[in-house]
C-alpha positions in Angstrom: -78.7 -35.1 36.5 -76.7 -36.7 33.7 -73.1 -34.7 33.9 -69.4 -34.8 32.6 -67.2 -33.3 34.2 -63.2 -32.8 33.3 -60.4 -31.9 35.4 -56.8 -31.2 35.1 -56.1 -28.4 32.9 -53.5 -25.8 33.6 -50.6 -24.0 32.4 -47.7 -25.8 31.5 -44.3 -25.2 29.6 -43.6 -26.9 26.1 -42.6 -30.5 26.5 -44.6 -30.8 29.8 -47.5 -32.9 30.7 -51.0 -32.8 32.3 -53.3 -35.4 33.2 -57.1 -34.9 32.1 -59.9 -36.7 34.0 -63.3 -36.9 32.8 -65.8 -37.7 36.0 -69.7 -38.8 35.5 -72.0 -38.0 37.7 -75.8 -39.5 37.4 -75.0 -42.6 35.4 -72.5 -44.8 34.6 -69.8 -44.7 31.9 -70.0 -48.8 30.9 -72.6 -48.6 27.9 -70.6 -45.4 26.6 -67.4 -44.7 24.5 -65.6 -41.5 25.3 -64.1 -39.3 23.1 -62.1 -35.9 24.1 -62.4 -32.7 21.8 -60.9 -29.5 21.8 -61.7 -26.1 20.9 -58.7 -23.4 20.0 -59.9 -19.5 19.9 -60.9 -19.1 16.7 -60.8 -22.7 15.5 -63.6 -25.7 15.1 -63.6 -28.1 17.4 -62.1 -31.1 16.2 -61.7 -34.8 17.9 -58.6 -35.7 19.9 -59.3 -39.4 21.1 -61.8 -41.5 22.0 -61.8 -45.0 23.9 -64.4 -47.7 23.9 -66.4 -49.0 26.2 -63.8 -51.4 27.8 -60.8 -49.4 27.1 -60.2 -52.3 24.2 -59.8 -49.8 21.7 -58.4 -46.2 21.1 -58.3 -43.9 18.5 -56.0 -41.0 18.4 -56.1 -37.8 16.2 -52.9 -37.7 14.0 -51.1 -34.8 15.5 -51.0 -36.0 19.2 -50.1 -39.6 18.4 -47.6 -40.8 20.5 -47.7 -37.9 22.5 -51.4 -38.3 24.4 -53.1 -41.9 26.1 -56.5 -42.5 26.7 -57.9 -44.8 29.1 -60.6 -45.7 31.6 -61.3 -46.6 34.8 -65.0 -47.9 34.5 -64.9 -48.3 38.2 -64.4 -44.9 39.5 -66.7 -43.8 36.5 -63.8 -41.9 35.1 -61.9 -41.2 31.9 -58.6 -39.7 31.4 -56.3 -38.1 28.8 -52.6 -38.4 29.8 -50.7 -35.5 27.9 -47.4 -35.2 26.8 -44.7 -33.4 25.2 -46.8 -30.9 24.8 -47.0 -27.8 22.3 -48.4 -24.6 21.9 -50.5 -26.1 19.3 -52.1 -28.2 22.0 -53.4 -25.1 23.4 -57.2 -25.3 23.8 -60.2 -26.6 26.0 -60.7 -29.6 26.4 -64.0 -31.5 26.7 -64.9 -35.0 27.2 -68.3 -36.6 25.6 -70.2 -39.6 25.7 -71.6 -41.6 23.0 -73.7 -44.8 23.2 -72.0 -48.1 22.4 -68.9 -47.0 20.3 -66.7 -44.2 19.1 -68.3 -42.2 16.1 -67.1 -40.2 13.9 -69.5 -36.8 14.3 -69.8 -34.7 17.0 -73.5 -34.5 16.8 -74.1 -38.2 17.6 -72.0 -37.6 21.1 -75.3 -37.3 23.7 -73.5 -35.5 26.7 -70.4 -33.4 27.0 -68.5 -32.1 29.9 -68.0 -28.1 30.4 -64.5 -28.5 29.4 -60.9 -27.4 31.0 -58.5 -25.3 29.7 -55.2 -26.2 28.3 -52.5 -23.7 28.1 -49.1 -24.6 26.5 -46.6 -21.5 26.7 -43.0 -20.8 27.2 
């Protein structure tokens, strides 16, 4: 079975950090970009980041520039999302996909996605 599956998520204060990983399982991550996504209660999901096949190039959503990395480690099959300074704002689950060959820009055209991890940011 094809699977994603993130790790990480927790509780933290405002201004701390977490580590996300994003582990597949059934087939390898080389041919695929990786994007993260959250969801907020109430809210659409919207893109956070997503890294290309080699880690050669990132892209970053506006409000958690500077503040979040993306990278790969194609050898232990596994993408992470380094958080920092985080806010309340940041609060959501996060979910990792896959898409063939590059990042894209719709959600749809992402062929597997991870159950997702929750992210609490909270004094």
């Amino acid at each position: 079975q094809l699977q994603l599956v993130e790790s990480g998520g927790g509780l933290v204060q405002p201004g701390g950090s977490l580590r996300l990983s994003c582990a597949a399982s059934g087939f390898s991550l080389d041919g695929y970009a990786i994007g993260w996504f959250r969801m907020a209660p109430g809210k659409e999901r919207e893109g956070v980041s997503c890294i290309t096949t080699t880690g050669g190039s990132t892209n970053y959503l506006d409000s958690v520039k500077g503040r979040f990395i993306i990278s790969r480690d194609n050898a232990k099959n596994t993408v992470y999302l380094q958080m920092s300074s985080l806010k309340p704002e940041d609060t959501a689950v996060y979910s990792c996909a896959a898409t063939i060959d590059y990042c894209k820009g719709y959600v749809s055209l992402y062929d597997y996605w991870g159950q997702g991890t929750q992210v609490t940011v909270a004094s």
